[in-house]
Every structure is written in C-alpha cells, then in structure tokens.
N, C-alpha and C positions, 0 to 999 in steps of 0.2 A: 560346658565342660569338654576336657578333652578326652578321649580314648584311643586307645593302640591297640589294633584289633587284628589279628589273619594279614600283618602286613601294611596296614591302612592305616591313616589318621582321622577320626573322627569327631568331627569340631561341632559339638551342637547336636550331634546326632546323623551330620551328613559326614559322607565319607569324602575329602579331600584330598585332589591331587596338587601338593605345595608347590610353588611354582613362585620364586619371589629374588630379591634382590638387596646386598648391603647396600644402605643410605644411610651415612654418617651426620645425623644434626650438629655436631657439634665440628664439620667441617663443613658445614653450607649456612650461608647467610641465614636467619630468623626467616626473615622477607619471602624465602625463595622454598623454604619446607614443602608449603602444599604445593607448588608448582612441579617439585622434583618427585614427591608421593605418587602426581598423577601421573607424571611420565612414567615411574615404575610400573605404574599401574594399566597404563595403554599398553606395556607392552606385555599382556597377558597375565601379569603376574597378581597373585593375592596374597604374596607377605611380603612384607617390610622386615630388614634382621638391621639392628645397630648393635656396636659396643657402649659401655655408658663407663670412658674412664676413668677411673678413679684421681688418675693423675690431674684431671681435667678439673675436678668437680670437687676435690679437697688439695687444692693451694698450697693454703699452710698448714700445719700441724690442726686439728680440730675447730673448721674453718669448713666446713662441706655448702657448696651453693650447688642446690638443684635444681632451682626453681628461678633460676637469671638474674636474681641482685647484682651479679657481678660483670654478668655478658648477656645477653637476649637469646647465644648459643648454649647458654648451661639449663634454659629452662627445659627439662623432659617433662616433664606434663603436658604444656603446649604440646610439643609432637608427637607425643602417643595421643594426645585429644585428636592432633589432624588425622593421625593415621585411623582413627576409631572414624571418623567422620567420611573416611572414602572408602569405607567397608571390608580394610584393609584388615590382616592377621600382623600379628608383631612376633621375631625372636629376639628376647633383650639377651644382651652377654654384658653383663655386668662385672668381668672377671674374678678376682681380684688383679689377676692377669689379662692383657686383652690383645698383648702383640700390636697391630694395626699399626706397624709402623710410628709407632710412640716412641718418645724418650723413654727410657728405662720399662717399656714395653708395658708400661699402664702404671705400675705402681710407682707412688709416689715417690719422688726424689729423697726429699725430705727423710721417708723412711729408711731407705739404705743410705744415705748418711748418719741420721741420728743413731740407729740403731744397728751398728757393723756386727753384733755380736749376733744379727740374725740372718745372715745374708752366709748363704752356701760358700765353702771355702775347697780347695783344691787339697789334693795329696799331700801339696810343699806349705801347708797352711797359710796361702795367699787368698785375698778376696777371688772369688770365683770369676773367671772373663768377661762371662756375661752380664755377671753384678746379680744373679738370682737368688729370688730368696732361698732359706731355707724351709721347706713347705710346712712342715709342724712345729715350726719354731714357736712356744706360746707367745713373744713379744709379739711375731709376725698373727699368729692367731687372734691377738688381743685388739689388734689393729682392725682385723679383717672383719671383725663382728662388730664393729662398730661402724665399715663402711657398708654392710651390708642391713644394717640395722638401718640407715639413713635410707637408702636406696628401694628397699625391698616396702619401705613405708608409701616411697611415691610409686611402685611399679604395682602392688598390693589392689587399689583401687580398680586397673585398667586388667588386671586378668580378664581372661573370657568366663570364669567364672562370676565375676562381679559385670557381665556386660560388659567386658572392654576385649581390645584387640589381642592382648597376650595371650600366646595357646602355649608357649616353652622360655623358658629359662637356662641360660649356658650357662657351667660352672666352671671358671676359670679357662684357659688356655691351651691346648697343647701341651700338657702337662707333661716331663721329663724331656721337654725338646732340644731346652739349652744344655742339657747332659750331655747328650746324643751326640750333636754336632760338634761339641769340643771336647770331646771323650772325658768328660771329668765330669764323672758323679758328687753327689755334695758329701764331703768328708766333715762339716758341720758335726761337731759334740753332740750336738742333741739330736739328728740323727741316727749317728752311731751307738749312742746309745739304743734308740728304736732299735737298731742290728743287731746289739749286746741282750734284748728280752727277745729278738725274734730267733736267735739261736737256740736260747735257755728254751723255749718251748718246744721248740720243735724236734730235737736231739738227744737223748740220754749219753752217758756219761760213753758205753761203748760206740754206740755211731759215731758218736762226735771224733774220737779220738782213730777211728776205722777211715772215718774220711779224710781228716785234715793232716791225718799224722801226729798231732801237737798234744800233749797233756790234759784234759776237760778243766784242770786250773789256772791251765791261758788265754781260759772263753774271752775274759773281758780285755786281755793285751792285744787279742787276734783281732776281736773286733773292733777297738778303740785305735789301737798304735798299726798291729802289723796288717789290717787293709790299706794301710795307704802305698804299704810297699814292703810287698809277696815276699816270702821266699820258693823258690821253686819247687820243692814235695809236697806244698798245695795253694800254688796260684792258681791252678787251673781252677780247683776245688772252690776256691774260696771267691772268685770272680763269679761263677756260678749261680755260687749260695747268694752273695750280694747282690746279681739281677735277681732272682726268683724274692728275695724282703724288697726289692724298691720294688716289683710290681701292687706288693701290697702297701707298700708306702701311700704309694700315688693313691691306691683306692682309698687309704684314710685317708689323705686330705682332700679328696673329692667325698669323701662321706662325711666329714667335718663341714664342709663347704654346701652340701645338699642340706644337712640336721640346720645349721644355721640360718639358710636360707626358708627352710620347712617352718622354724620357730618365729620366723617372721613374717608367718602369710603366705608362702609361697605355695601354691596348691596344683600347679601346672606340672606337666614332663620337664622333663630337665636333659639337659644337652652336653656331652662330652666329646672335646674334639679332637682326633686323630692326624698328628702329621706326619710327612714323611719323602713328599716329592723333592728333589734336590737337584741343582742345575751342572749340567755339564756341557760345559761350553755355551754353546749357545741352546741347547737344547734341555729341557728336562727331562728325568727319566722317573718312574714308580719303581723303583728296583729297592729302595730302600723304604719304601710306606709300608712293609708291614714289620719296621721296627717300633714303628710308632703305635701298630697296632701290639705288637708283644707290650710296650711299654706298660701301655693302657688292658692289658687283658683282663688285670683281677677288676679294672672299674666297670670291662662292659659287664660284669654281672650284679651291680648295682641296681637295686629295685628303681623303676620305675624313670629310669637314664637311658636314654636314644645315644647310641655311639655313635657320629657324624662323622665321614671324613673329609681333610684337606686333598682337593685334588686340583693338580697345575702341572701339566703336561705339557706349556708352552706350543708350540704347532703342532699339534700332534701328526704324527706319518701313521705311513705303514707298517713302517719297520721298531717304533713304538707303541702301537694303539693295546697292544698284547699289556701293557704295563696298569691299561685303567682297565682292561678285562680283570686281571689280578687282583687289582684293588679292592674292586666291585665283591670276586668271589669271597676274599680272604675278610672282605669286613662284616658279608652276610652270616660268614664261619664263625666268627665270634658273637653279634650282637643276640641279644634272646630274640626269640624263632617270631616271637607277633610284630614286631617293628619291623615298617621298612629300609631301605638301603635309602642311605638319606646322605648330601653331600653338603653340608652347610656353609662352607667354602668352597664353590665351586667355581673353577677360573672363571671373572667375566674381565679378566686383564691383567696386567703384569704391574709392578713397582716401577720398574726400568721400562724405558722405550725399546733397549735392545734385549733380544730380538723382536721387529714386529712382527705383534701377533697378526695373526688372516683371519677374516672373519668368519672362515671356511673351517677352523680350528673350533669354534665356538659351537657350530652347528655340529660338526662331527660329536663332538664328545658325550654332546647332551643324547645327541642318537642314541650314540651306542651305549649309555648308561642307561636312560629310560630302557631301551633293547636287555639290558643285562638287570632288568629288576628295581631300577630305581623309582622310587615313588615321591618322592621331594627333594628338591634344587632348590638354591640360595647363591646366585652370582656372588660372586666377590671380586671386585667392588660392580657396583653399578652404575655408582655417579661421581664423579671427580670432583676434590673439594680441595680444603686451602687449612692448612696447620697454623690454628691460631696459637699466639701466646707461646711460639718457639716450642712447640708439644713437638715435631714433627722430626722421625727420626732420620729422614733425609731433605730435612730444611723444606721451607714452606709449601712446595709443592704437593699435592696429591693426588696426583692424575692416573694413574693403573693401567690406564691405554682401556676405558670405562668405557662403555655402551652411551651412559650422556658424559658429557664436557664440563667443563667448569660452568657451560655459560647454559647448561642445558641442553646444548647441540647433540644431535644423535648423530651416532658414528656409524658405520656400513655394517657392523654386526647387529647393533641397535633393530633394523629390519629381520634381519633374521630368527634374532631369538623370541622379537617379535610372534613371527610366522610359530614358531614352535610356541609358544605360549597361546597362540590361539588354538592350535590345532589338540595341545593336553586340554584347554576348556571343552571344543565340542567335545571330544571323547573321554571326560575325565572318567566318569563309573564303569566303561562301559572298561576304558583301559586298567582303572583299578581291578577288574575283578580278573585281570589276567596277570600270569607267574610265567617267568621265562620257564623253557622245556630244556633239560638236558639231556645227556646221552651219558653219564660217569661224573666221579667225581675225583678228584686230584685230593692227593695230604695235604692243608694247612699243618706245618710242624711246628709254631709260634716259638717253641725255644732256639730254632735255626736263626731264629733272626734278634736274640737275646743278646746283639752284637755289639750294643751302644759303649761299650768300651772297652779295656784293655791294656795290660801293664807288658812289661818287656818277655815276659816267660810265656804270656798267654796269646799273643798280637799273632804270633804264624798260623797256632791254629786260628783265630777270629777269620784272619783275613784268607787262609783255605777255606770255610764256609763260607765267607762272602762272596769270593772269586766263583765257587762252582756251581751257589744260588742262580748266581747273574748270569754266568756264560752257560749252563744245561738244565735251568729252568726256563726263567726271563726268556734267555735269548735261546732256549734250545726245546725239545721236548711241547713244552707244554705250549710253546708259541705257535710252532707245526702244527699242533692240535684244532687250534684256531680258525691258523690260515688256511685248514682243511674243512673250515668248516664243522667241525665235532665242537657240541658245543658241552662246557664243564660247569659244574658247582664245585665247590671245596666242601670239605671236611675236615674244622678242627680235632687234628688225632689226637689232641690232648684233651677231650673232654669226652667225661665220661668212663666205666671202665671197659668198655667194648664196644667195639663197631659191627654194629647189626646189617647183615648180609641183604638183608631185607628193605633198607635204607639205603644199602650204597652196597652195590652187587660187585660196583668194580672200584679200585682205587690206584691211582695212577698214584706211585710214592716217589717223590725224589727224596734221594741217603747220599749224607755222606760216609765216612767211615765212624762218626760219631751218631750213637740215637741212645739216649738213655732206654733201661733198661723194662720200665714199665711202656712203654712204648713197641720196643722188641718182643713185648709178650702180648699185646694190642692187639699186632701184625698178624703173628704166630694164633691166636684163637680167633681174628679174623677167616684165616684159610680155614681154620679146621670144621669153622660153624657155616663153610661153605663162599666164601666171598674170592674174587678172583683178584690177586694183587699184580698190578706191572710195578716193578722196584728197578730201578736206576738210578746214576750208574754204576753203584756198587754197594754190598753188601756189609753191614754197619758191624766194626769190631770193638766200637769201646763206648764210652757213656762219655755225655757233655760234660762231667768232671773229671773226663780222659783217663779211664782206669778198665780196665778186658769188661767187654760184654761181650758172646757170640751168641745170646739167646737163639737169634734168629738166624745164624750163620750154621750153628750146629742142627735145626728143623728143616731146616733149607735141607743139610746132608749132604752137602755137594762140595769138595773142597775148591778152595781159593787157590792157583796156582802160582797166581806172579800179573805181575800189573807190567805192561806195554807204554809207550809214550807214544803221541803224535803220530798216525800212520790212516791205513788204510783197512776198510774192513767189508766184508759180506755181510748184509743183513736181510735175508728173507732174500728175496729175488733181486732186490737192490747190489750190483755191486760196484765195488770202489767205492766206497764210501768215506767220507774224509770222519776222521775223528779224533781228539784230542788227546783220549788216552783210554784204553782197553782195560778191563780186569777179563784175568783168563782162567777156565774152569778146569776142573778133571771131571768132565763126565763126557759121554757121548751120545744120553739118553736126551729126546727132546731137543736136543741142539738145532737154532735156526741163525745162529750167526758166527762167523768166524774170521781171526784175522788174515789180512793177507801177506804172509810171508811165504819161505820156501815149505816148511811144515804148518799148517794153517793150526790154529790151537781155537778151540773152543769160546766164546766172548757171548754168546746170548742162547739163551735153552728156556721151554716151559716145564713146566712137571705138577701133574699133581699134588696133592698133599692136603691132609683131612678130607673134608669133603672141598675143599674147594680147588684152587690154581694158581700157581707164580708161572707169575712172565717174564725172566730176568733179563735187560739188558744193561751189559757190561760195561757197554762203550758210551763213553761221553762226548755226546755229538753239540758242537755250539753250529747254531744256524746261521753257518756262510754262504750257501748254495741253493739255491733253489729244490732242487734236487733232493737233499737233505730232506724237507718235510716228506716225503715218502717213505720216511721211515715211521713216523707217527701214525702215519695212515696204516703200515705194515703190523704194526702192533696193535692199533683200533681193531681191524680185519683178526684177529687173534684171541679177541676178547667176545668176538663174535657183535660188535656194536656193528650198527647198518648206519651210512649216510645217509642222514634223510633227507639230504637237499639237493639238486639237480641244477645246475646253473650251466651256461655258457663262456663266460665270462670270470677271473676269478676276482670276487668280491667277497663280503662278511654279510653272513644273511643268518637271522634267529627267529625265534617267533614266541612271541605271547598268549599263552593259551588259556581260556578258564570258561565259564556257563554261561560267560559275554561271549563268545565267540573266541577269534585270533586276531593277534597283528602279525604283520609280518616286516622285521627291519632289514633291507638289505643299503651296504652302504658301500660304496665307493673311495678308498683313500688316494688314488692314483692322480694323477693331472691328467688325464686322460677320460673322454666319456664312454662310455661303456652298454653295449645291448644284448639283452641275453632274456631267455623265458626259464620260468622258472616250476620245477617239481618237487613236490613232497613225496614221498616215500614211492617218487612213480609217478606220481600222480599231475596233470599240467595244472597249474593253477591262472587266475585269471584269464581265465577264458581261452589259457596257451598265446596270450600275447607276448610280441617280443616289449621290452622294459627299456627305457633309457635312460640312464641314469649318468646325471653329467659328470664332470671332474670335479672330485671332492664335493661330493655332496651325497644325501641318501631320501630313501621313501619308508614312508611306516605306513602301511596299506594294511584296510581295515579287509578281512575275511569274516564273514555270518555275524555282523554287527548294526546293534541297532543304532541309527542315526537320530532319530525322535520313536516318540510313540505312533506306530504303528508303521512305519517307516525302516527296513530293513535292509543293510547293506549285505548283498551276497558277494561281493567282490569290488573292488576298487580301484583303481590303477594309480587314481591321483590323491593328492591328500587334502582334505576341506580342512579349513582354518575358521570359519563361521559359520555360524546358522541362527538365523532369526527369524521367527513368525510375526506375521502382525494379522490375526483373524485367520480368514482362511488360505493365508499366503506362507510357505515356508521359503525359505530362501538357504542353499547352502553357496558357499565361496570356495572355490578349487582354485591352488596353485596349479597352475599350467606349467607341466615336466615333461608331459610326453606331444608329440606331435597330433596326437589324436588321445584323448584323455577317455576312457571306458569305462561304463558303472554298471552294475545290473544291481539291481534294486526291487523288493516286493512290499506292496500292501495293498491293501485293501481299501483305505482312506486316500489315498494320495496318488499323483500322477505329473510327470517333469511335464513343464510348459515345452514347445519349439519354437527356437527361433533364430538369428543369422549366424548363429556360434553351437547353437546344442539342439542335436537331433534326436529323436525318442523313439523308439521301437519295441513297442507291445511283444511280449508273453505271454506263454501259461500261466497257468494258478497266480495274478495279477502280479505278474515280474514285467518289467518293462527293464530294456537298455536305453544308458545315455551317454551317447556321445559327444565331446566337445571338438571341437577345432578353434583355436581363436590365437590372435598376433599378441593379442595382450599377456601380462605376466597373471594374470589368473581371471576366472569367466566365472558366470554364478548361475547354478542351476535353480530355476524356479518350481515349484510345486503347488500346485490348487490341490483340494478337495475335489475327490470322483463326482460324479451325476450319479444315480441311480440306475444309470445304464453302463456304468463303469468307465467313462471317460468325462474328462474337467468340463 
C-alpha cells in the first residue's frame, strides 16, 4: 500500500525517495519497452509515469483497445507487466485529459465533433479556441465513465496494492489551463447554470443586491446572459464571484473524476497537476504558476490528491532561478501539510529545439528543488518517441530534447541526472528525514493571481496586479531575499481564520492597493497576537471586488499622503536608491526611509501595534541593480532575523535539517567557477576548507550523516553517488569536484583502505580522515572491517 506521511511516500512500508521519468509506451516501439524501462532505470530512477490516451485507445465511438488488437503499442498490460518486472513504481495519468502533445489534447476527436453541445463556448457563443470540453457537461461525463470504466479495469490488477507497480493515479490535466491562456472561461449553459445555483447558495437577497448593484430577480440573467458581457457597476464584482465558483468548479470535476475512478478499484493517491510556467522569448519564466495554483486551490484540498506541479524553466539563470524558489514555496502553501513537494512534470526537455537547453539547466533545478523540500521528480519527457496514427500535435515527431533519443542514445544530461539519481539512492532515508530550515515566511495571497481573465472594465486593474506581482515581487523584494541568502517558506493567507504568531513570527506581505477584507482583518489580528509584519509597497484600500476597504489602513493609523513616480530614495543607510514608485506617509515616528527630493517626505517607517510590529515600506523597488538587494537585507536586519550563512563568494546555499543529520546545498548559477568556505551561524564548517564549485553547477554535502550501519559521515566535501558491500568490503563512489576531496568519517566497525588516490588518517574516538586526490572524474573509497586491535 501506499502512505503519505510527515512529508514522505511510503510504499510497502519503506519510505521512498521518487526519483523517476515520463516513458510514453504508446510512442515507443512494443520491441524496445523493456529496453527504454532499463535505461530509465540505470539512471537512478524507480518510477515509470505514462499517459494512457484516451484518444489513442478509443478510435471510434465505443471501439476502446487496450490490450493491442489493433497496435502492439495500445497493449498497457504488457508494459505495466515489464515495468512490474524491473522493480519499477508506475504513475498512470489516464486523463480524460492528458495534454502530451496530442491532437485535441487526448480527448477524442470524435467526441467534440459529435457532441458540440458539450464542448466550452466563448462569451460571442463560438466553439471555445481551444476546442475544450465542458468539464461537467453530463454528455461529457457520460463518456468519461465509460472510459475510465475500461481503463481502470486493466490498471486495477497492477496497483501496489494487488502486488503490482502502481502507487498513484493522475486525474485529468492541468485542469483550467486552456481558460487561462486564452482568457475565455467556458460560458457553456450548463455551466452557467452551475454559477446560477452557486450564487443562490451562497448570497441572500440583501448581499446579493449590496454587491452587484442589480435586483436579486436578475440572479439568473446576471449569471446566464450578463456574464459574458459586464456592465461596469459590477464587472469588477462579478469577475470576482466567477473566479472564486470555477475554483470550485474545477474541484467537482476532479471529485467526479476521483468518485469514478474510486468506484472502479482505484485504491491508490491520486494526482492533480498544476501549471503555469509560460515562455518568453526564448526563455521561460514562473511568474505566472501560481495562477494555476489559484486555479486549482479548492482541489488541493481534496482528500487523499497530491497537488504536483509543472515546472519548465528552460535554462534556468540567475536572474530566474528566484521563479522555481516561488513555485516550490507557494505550492508547499497550498497542498495538505503530510505530502511532499512533488513535481510530476519536471523539465527533462523542451517540445521545440529552440532554445537549447544545457544540460547544466537539468542539474541546477533538480538541486535547488531537492535543496527547497522536494521529495519526488518525474522528468518530462525522458525518452523521445514517434506519434503514431497522426495523434501528434506537432506532427510525428517527439523528441523534447530527452535524456534518451529516439534510438535510446543518451544525451550529455542523461549522465548527469544520472549522478543525481544515484546520489538520492545512497542517501534516500537519511535525506528523507531532513526539512529545508527557514528564516520567515512570505504571504501566498492566491486571489492576487485569480488573474485568468478579464473583460474591458476589469483588464487595468488585472493587469496592475500583474505588472506589480512580477516587477516587486518576482523580480523585486523577495528575489533579494534569496540572492541574500535568507531563506523563506510561504504562507497561504487565505487559509484559515488567523495566522498564529507562533507559526510564522514574521510575514514579509506583498499588497497592492486591493486586499479583500477578511484578509485585512488577518493582518490586523496577526500584529495584535504579537507577529511582526513587513507590508510593501503599499498599503491596501479596497477589496478585489474594487469597493473602500481601509481595515488595515485605518489600524495601521498613519495617513497616506500622495504617491511619487520613478525617482530616488533613502532607505536605512542605503542611499540613492532607484525606485519605481513611492507611497508617502504623515508620520515622523519610526521613519527609516525617505524620498529624495528638495523636502524629503516620509516613504518607509516601523511602529508597533498590538503586541506585535509593521515594517512599512512604501517604495516599489524592481531588481535592476545589484545594489538594490541591500535593501532586503535592510529590512531582514529590522526583523531581527540573523544570516546564518557565511560565504566568500556570492552563491545560493540552504540546508536540510532533521534526526538524520544535515545537507547542505550550495549552488553556483554563474559561468564562472567559484571558491569560498563556508559558516553557519559563525561557525566554519567542513573542516574550514576553501570549496570549489565549478560554473553552473552545485554540491549537496552530507553533515552528521550516516552513510551505512555503523559508518558515520561527520563532514563531506564531495558527494558519493554509490555504495555497495560485498561481505566485508564496503565500497563508496565520490564524484571528484574538488582538488583534494576531504571526508571525516567515524565507526567503530569500519576503516577506509590507502592507496595511489586516497590517503587515511586516524582519529579519536575512531574517526579517521579521507583524502582523495585523483585525475579521474570520480575515485572510490574502500572500507574493511577493523581487527580487534582497531585497524583493517
């Protein structure tokens, strides 16, 4: 069976670190399965994840081959047998949606032809751009239980509970993606209806008519006719109301979708998948994944559903890497608190050749997510396959810029993720039982990013909360925070009815001038029960249905004077500081920033309040300067948080903490190699050796970790990727990163061999050092069993 436990996956009873790769059967030859299985499988990993198309596998109308009558690629029982046969874990995603680059994105053709009256339609009552269905459309429903009835028969037997490789089940797609991207939610009748009973419940006769302005006798015109086109005394209102019903939308038809699949055997976790990365230019950015995370909010709280997300960063930099820190927090922020941070789409290549990815991209990411709490990866894609039967929605090809090739060939990341996949095996439990350490934590505001669409009255404000997300979060504040080394968790501010001081002492908030009103009152009994808020860049005066709120403006006590554009400012000791746009106070009390003009006027102040502290800064700084991050730091210093890290060099370094000991990641994004030693709280660690850490690339070094039974790593410099005994022989395998590679090591059973690469030198209470020097790309330390006299 499987369990969710403290963070962990529990398969059988052992605690699993997932480690695995999409492998598409039904775009790889029959012939060539087990061969591409094992390749997955050399390279560290112990899951297999496929999609099981719909479109692929019911043809024609009531016509489903699963079992290869029709191709030798439609038989899934054969390849979950081979995957069960190489000891392999399965994630099946059976959609009914499955994306992958399909025609009509899995679902059958067939069906949005035959059946138009269930396919999501636009505002101007045109078939929808995308061609998506309507998700509780019952024709659509009627269909869907009947593919999941076929499907769920042959998957049914290979659970891990029946002895087979299956430990989770995906339910559907990306669910509200095609909305998102082409701003057109589904105005589908049946639907709107759904909208027309989620009103009636939710509203009495006076709210209803207090918010919208309208009559409570034009509930069903409002919701049927005048959402597709506002009038202005309550678009705002009413755009609103219609993101907060599709987030529940979406959860019925993922609870429709989970009951269906439940009624047919399904006994396993189940998997819902978040997207949201989006290219620009040649680069991608996370600046808009956590629309996808608002999207899906009400489903992460679906019993017994892992929220996964999609994450594709394309090269990742420096001056992006802040975007999968984001991810990582805001998706922790939402899923329930026992699952871990799980990526089930995690880039292992692109659709397009351009840009080429580096295989330096592949290695980073995985760092820094493992580094930030992740506890299971699933490349996407792994292995380059071939679109039979014209399925393919950019014509026969399917190569991702994969780790294998069409032909099996391993590509130059191929080695890499390699290396990383052996190095989570030797240290799977030890690294399970460790939790990233922070210092604060940041607001998740999830209705800030409730942005997926927008009519002509409502589009200026959408796109001012967009614009100031991106330029004084993203790219301002809380990136500084990073590049400084301060390390954050989030906090969904919308769950719950208070934030316990106790939990989260401090809360770095970005505002804009909209924060609904139960939110403002959040804030406000945050301070008073003792918690210390930093609020930038400004102080929030109305509600996301755009009507006066100053809950928090009026507790605060401090008036608003007039807002600045573009200029310069003093902040703490910093000055000149560039900044986009100022809000300016009337106080004098507390004041630690001001602008610069001829009369300087007020822009950043702290001040008590309740028992706790506001740290207000006014000015919206986007991160053009180097420079600029010294103001994050300025305000860290204010909250009283301490750097715990010590470096030379400026890098990204975090650390893994728990009863296993530490890891510690520091990473490199520069083209440049990099030396520095490194301290915690003061303290030198590794022995006060300097570190070298090449261009684009990182170390996860093990602190007070056991390596085997009886075998204790006190320190590490390099990182072991294997370890095998045979009798009294242990062997471990070190990538060679530094010029001289340093271990200190204690037991009591065991002692490293010397020889023309690694030298040993005894300790007290039986610690011994081991040194490596060697030409080669890694050296392998050997260990015997002591004598009685305490030497091999």
């Amino acid at each position: 069976m499987v369990q969710i436990n403290n963070e962990k996956i529990i398969i059988d009873g052992k605690e699993t670190f997932l480690f695995g790769g999409e492998l598409h059967y039904f775009r790889v030859p029959r012939e060539n399965w087990k061969q591409r299985i094992r390749e997955v499988k050399e390279a560290g990993a112990n899951l297999i994840s496929t999609y099981v198309p719909w479109i692929f596998h019911e043809i024609e109308e009531g016509f489903i081959d699963l079992s290869g009558k029709t191709r030798a690629e439609r038989d899934l029982p054969a390849f979950l047998k081979l995957v069960a046969e190489e000891g392999m874990h399965c994630l099946v995603r059976p959609g009914p949606y499955v994306m992958a680059e399909i025609v009509d994105h899995g679902v059958p053709t067939w069906f949005i032809d035959n059946y138009p009256e269930a396919v999501a339609v636009t505002n101007e009552g045109s078939i929808h751009p995308t061609r998506v269905v309507s998700y509780m459309h019952p024709v659509f429903l009627e269909k869907v239980d009947i593919w999941y009835k076929a499907v769920c028969e042959i998957i049914v037997p290979f659970q891990v509970t029946n002895g087979g490789p299956v430990i989770m089940f995906q339910l559907d797609n990306e669910v509200g993606m095609f909305h998102w991207v082409t701003n057109q939610p589904d105005f589908n009748t049946e639907t709107l209806k759904h909208f027309q009973n989620y009103l009636h419940k939710k509203y009495t006769k006076e709210n209803f008519e207090t918010v919208f302005n309208v009559p409570f006798e034009s509930i069903e015109e409002l919701s049927l006719l005048k959402i597709k086109k506002p009038e202005p005394s309550y678009a705002h209102a009413l755009r609103n109301e219609f993101g907060l019903f599709l987030r529940l939308h979406y959860r019925s038809f993922l609870e429709y979708l989970k009951g269906c699949a439940e009624s047919n055997g399904i006994n396993v976790p189940f998997v819902v998948n978040i997207h949201g990365f989006h290219t620009t230019d040649l680069l991608k950015r996370g600046t808009m994944y956590p629309i996808g995370i608002s999207q899906l909010l009400e489903a992460a709280k679906i019993e017994n559903v892992l929220v996964a997300g999609d994450y594709y960063i394309g090269n990742i930099e420096y001056d992006s890497y802040i975007d999968i820190v984001l991810a990582n927090a805001f998706t922790r922020a939402i899923q329930w608190k026992e699952q871990p941070l799980f990526s089930a789409e995690f880039q292992g290549g692109s659709i397009h050749d351009v840009p080429k990815l580096q295989p330096t991209t592949f290695d980073l990411t995985t760092r820094l997510c493992v580094a930030d709490g992740m506890n299971a990866v699933n490349y996407y894609m792994f292995a380059s396959g071939e679109n039979y039967e014209n399925i393919g929605l950019f014509g026969k090809r399917h190569d991702w810029q994969a780790p294998l090739g069409l032909n099996g060939e391993k590509r130059p990341h191929y080695g890499l993720i390699r290396h990383l996949g052996g190095m989570f095996s030797v240290f799977d439990s030890q690294l399970l039982d460790t939790k990233p350490v922070s210092d604060f934590h940041i607001g998740f505001y999830p209705d800030y990013y409730m942005t997926e669409f927008y009519d002509e009255y409502t589009k200026a404000m959408v796109e001012k909360i967009q614009h100031d997300r991106e330029a004084f979060l993203y790219n301002g504040l809380v990136k500084s925070l990073r590049l400084k080394n301060y390390i954050f968790e989030a906090k969904n501010v919308m769950e719950g009815d208070r934030i316990d001081p106790e939990q989260v002492s401090t809360l770095w908030m970005f505002s804009t001038k909209w924060m609904d009103e139960d939110i403002q009152r959040k804030l406000v009994r945050f301070m008073e029960d003792g918690g210390t808020l930093v609020l930038f860049p400004t102080i929030p005066t109305k509600t996301l249905k755009n009507t006066p709120c100053t809950i928090l403006r009026d507790y605060i006590g401090v008036e608003v004077t007039g807002e600045l554009q573009a200029g310069f400012a003093t902040i703490g000791n910093i000055e000149n500081v560039s900044v986009k746009r100022m809000e300016t106070y009337g106080t004098h009390s507390g004041v630690f920033g001001w602008s610069e003009e001829e009369i300087p006027k007020p822009i950043a102040f702290e001040k008590d309040l309740g028992n706790g502290r506001l740290i207000m800064l006014g000015a919206a700084i986007k991160v053009e300067y180097n420079y600029q991050n010294g103001v994050a730091a300025e305000l860290a210093q204010r909250t009283h948080a301490m750097n715990r890290f010590g470096l030379d060099e400026e890098m990204d370094i975090t650390v893994r903490s728990g009863p296993s000991g530490e890891f510690f990641f520091i990473t490199n994004f520069d083209e440049y190699k990099k030396r520095t030693s490194i301290t915690y709280f003061g303290v030198p660690l590794f022995g006060g050796k300097k570190l070298e850490i090449a261009a684009r690339s990182g170390l996860m070094l093990p602190l007070n970790v056991d390596l085997a039974d009886d075998i204790h790593i006190l320190y590490g410099t390099g990182e072991i990727f294997d370890l095998g005994q045979e009798g009294d022989k242990l062997t471990a395998t070190v990538k060679i990163m530094q010029k001289e590679e340093e271990f200190l090591f204690s037991s009591s059973v065991w002692i490293a061999e010397e020889n023309d690469q690694v030298k040993v030198e005894t300790g007290e209470y039986d610690s011994f050092k081991v040194f490596i020097r060697s030409p080669e790309e890694s050296a392998e330390i050997t260990f015997r069993k002591r004598l009685e006299g305490g030497n091999a």
